[in-house]
Each structure stands twice: as C-alpha cells, then as structure tokens.
Short mmCIF file of the C-alpha atoms (twelve columns), coordinates in Angstrom:
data_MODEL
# 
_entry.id   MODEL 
# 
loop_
_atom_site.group_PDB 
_atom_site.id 
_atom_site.type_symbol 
_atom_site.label_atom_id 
_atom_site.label_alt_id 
_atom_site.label_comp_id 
_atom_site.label_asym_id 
_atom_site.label_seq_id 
_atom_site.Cartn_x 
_atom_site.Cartn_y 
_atom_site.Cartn_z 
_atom_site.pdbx_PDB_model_num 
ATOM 1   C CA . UNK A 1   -168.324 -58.066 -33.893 1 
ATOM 2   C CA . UNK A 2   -169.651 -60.341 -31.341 1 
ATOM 3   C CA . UNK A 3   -173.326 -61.531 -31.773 1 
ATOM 4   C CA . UNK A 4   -175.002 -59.384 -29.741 1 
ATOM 5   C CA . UNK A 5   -173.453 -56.459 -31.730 1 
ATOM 6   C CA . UNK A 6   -174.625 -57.902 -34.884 1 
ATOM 7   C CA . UNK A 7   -178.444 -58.157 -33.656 1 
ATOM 8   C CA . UNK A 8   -178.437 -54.450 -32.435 1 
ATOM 9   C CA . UNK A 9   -177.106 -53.390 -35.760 1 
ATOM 10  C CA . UNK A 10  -179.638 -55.772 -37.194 1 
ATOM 11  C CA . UNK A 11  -182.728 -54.450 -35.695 1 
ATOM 12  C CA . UNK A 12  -181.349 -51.164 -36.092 1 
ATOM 13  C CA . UNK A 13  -181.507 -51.033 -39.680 1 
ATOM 14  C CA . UNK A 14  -184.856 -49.874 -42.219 1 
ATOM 15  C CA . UNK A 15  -187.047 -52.687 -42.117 1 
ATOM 16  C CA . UNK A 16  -188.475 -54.215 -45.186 1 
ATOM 17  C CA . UNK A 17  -191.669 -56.676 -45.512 1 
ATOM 18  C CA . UNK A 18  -190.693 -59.847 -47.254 1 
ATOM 19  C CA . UNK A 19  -192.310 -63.172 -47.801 1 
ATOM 20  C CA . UNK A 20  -190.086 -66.800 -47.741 1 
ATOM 21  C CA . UNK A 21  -191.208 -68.565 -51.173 1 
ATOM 22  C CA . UNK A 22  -189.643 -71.907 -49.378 1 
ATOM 23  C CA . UNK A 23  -189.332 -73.666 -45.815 1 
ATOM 24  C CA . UNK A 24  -186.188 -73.855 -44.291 1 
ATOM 25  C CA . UNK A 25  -184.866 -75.622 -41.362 1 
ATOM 26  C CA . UNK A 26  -182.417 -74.258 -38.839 1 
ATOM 27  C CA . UNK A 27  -182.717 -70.758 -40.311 1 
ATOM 28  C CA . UNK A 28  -185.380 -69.218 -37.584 1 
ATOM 29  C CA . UNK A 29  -182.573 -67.071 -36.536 1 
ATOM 30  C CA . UNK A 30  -182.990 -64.750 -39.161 1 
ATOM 31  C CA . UNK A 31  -186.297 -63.703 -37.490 1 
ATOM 32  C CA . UNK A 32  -186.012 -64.594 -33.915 1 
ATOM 33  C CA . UNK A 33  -182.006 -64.379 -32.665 1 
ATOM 34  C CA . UNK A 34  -183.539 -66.810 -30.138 1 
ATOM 35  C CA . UNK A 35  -184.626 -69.572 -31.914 1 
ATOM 36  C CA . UNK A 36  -181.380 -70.965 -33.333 1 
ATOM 37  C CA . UNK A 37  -182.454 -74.275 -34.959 1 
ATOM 38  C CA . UNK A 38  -186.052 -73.294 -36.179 1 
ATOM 39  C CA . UNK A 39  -187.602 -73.941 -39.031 1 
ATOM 40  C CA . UNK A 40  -188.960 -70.979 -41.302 1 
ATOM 41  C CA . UNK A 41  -191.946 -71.760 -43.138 1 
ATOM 42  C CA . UNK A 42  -193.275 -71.034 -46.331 1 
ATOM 43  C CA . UNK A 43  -195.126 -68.105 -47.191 1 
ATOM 44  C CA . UNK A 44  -193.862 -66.228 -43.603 1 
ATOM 45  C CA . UNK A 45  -194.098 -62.954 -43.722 1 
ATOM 46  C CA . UNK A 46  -191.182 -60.996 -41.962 1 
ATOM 47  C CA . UNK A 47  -189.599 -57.583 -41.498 1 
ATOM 48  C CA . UNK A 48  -185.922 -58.147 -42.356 1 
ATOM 49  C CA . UNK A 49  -183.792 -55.313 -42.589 1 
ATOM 50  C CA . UNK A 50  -182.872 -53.901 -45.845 1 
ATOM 51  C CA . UNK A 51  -179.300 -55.065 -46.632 1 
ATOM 52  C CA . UNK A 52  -180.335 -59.072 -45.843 1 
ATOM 53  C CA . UNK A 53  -184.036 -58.513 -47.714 1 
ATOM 54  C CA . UNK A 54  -181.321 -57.124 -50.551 1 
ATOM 55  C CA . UNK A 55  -179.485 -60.155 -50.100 1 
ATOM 56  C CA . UNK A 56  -182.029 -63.228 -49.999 1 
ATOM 57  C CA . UNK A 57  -184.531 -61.505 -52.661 1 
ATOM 58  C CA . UNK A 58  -181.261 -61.595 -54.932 1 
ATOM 59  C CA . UNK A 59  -181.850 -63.463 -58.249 1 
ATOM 60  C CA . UNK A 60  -178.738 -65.731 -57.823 1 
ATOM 61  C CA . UNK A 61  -180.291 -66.674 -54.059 1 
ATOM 62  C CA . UNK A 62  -183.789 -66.114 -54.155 1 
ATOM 63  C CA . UNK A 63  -185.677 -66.561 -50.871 1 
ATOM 64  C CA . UNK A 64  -187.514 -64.479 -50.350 1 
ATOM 65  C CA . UNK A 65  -189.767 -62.085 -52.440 1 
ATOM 66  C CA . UNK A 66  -190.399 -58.104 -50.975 1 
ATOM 67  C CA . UNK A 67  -194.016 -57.569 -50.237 1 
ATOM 68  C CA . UNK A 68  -194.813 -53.849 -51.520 1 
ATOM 69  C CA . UNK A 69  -197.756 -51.841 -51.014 1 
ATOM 70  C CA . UNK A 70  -200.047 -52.584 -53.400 1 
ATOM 71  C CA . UNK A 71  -200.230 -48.934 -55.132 1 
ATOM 72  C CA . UNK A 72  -196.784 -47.422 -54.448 1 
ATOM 73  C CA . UNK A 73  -194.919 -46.570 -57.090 1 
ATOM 74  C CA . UNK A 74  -191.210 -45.106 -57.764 1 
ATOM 75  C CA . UNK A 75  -191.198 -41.278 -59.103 1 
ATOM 76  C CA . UNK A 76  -187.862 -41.261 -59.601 1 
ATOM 77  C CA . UNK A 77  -184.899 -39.683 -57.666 1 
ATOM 78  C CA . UNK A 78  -185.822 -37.148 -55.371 1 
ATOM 79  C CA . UNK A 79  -189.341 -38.092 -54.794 1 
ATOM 80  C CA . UNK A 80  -189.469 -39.401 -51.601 1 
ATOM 81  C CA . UNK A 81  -191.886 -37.050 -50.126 1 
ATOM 82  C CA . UNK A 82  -194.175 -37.003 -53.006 1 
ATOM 83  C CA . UNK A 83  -193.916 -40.773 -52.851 1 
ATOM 84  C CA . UNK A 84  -195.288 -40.777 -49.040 1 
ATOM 85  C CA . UNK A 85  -198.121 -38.767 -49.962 1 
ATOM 86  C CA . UNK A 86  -198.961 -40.073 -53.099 1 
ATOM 87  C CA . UNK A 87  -199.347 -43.123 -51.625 1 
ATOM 88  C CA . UNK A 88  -201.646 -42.417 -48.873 1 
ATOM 89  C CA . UNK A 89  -203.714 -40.135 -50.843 1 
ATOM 90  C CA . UNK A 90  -204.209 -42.664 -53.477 1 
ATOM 91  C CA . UNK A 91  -204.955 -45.338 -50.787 1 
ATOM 92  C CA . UNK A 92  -207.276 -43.152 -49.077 1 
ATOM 93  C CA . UNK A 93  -209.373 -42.097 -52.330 1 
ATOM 94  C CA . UNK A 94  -209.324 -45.759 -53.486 1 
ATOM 95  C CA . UNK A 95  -210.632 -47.030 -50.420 1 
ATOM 96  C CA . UNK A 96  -213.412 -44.953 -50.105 1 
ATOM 97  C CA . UNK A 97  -214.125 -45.347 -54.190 1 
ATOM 98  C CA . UNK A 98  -213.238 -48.908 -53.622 1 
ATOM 99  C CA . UNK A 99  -212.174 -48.591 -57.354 1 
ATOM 100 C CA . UNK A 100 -208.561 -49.528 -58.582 1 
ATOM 101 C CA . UNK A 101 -209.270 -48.058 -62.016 1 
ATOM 102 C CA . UNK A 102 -209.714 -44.535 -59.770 1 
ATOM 103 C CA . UNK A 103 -206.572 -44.960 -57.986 1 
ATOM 104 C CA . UNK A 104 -204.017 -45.190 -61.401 1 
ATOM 105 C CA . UNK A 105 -205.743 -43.025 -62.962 1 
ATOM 106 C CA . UNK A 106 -204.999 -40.333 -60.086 1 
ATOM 107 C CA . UNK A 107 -201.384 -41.848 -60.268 1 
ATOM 108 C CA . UNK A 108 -200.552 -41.837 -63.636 1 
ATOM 109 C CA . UNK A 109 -202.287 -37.498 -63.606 1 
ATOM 110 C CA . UNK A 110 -200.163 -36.985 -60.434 1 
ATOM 111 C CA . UNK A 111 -196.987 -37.976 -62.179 1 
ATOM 112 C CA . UNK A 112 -197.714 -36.787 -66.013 1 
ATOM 113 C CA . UNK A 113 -198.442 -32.919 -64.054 1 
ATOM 114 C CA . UNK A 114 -195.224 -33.758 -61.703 1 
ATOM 115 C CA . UNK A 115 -192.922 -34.588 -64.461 1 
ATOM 116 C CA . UNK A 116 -193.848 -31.448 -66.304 1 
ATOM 117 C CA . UNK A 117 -193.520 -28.803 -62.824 1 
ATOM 118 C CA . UNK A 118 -190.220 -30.796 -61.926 1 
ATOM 119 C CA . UNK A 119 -189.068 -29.972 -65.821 1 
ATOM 120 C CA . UNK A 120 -190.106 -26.671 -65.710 1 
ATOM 121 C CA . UNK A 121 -188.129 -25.600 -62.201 1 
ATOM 122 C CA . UNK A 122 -185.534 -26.285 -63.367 1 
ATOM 123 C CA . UNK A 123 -185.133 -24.921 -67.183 1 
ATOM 124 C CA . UNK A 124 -182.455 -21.885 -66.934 1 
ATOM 125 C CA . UNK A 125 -184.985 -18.995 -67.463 1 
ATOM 126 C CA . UNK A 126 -185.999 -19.991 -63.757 1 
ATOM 127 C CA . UNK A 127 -182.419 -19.022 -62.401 1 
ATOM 128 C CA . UNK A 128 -182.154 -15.671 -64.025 1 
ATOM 129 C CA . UNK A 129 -183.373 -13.323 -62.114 1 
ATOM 130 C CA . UNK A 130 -184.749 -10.801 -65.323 1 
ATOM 131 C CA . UNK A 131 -187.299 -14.074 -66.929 1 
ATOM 132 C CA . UNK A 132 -188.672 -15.895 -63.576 1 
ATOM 133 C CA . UNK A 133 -191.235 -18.313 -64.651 1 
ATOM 134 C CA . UNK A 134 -193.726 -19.750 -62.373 1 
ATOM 135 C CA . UNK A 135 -193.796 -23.533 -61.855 1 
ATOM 136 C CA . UNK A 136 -197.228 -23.498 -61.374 1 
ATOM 137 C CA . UNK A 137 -199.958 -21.755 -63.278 1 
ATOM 138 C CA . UNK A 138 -202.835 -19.773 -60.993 1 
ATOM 139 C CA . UNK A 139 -205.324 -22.087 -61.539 1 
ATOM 140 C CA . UNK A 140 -202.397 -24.979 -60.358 1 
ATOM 141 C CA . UNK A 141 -202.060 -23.188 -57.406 1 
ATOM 142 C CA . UNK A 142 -205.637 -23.131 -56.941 1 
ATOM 143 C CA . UNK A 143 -206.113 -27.097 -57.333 1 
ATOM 144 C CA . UNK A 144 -203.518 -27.526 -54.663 1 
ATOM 145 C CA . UNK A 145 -204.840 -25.480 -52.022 1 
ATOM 146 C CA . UNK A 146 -208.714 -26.963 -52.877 1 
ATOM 147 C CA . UNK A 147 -206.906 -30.345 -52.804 1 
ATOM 148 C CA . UNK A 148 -205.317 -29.611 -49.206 1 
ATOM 149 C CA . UNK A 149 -208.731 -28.497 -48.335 1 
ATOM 150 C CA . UNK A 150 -210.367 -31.587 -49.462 1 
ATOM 151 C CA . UNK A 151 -207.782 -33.869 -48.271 1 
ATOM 152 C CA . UNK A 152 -207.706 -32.539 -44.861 1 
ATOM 153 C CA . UNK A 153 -211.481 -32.737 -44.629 1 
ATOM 154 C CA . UNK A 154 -211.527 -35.818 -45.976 1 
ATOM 155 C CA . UNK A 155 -208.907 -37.201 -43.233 1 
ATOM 156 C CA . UNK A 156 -210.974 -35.206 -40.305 1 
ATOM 157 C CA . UNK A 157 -213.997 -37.149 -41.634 1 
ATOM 158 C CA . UNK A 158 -212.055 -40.719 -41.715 1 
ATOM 159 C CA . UNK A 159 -210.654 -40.147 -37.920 1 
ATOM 160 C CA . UNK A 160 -214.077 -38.748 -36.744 1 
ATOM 161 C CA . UNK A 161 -212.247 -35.793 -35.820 1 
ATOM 162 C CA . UNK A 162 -214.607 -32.741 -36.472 1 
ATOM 163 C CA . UNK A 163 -212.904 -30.202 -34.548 1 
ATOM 164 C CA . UNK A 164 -211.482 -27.478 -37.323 1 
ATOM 165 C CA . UNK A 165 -207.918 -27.722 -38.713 1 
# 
C-alpha cells in the first residue's frame, strides 16, 4: 500500500475520541498526515480510527485513553439501537433535570424492563403458534406510546420547533 492508500483507508474507518496521557515528539502524523515530525501533546484530544485507538489504548502500549460519553453504557449484544436512544434520551432528561442521580436511575429501569422483554421474546412458547405470549403487557404498550409522545414533545420544545409531528 503506498501512503496515500493508507490515509484514505485511515480516515475511512469509525472514528473514536481518545485522549494522549503523554507528549510525544515526531508522532503528529497520527493526527495530521502532514505534519511528519510534530510533536503530540499531552492531554490532546483526537478522533483516531478504531483499529489504531484499539491499538495505542492497549494495556501493553498505553497511549492513549478512549474518551466515552459520559452516560453510555453497553446493553449487551444486539443493542445497538437501544444503545443510541438510550443515550440521548437519558442525556436529554438529565440535562433538563440537571440531576445525575435521575439519569441512572432511568438507566438502570430501562435495562432491568429490557432484560426481562428481551428474555421473554424469546422463551419457546413465543414460537409456537397455539401459546403466543405478548412481550409486552397493555399497560407496557401504553408507557411506550406516552413515552414517544413525551419524548417527541419534549424534542419539539428543545429545537423550538412547534409545528405538530
């Protein structure tokens, strides 16, 4: 691969936020392919892409440590989407409650209740066609759509945008 090959694969990758714990000379490539013998200072903050923040934040090599949101947390596999939303409902609610206490509190009755649907869809009586069970119970179903309601208000107000969804 020639270098330019290597710096379009480079910025082509997912970008992660990390944070140099050290200085170091003659590395400034890593964050500028144009500045070959620059120095990288400490604390920097920099979107490398995933395999190198992998590499440097590695305990043997240790760089550089990944700078997370503040309230995202892991579901587990296959929670991806939940994980988006989670997140930026929980950021939402804690910024206007201003209250961290609020915000894992929601998290930690978001993922009890998600664990427990996520069980439930997939226990056998849900695949046989004669013993169906719901995942959700009525008044579940009800929470959600007054949550959507809420949320989507609560966005419209944040934006200024009063017009009706």
């Amino acid at each position: 691969m020639t270098r330019e090959e290597i710096d379009i694969f480079r910025h082509n990758e997912e970008l992660v936020p990390v944070v140099f714990l050290q200085s170091y000379q003659g590395l400034g490539f890593i964050v500028d392919p144009s500045k070959n013998d620059a120095e990288i200072p400490e604390g920097f903050r920099a979107n490398l892409p995933f395999w190198l923040a992998k590499l440097l934040a590695d305990s043997k090599v240790k760089m550089v440590i990944i700078e997370q949101p503040q309230w995202l947390e892991k579901l587990g596999p296959g929670s991806t989407i939940s994980e988006e939303l989670s997140y930026s409902f929980g950021a939402s609610i804690g910024e206007s409650c201003g209250k961290e206490e609020t915000i894992r509190k929601l998290i930690e009755l978001g993922k009890s209740r998600l664990e427990k649907v996520v069980n439930s869809s997939f226990k056998v009586t849900n695949r046989q066609l004669d013993r169906q069970e719901q995942p959700f119970l009525v008044e579940e179903n009800e929470m959600i759509q007054n949550s959507r309601v809420a949320y989507n208000s609560f966005l419209q107000w944040k934006t200024g945008d009063l017009s009706p969804v």
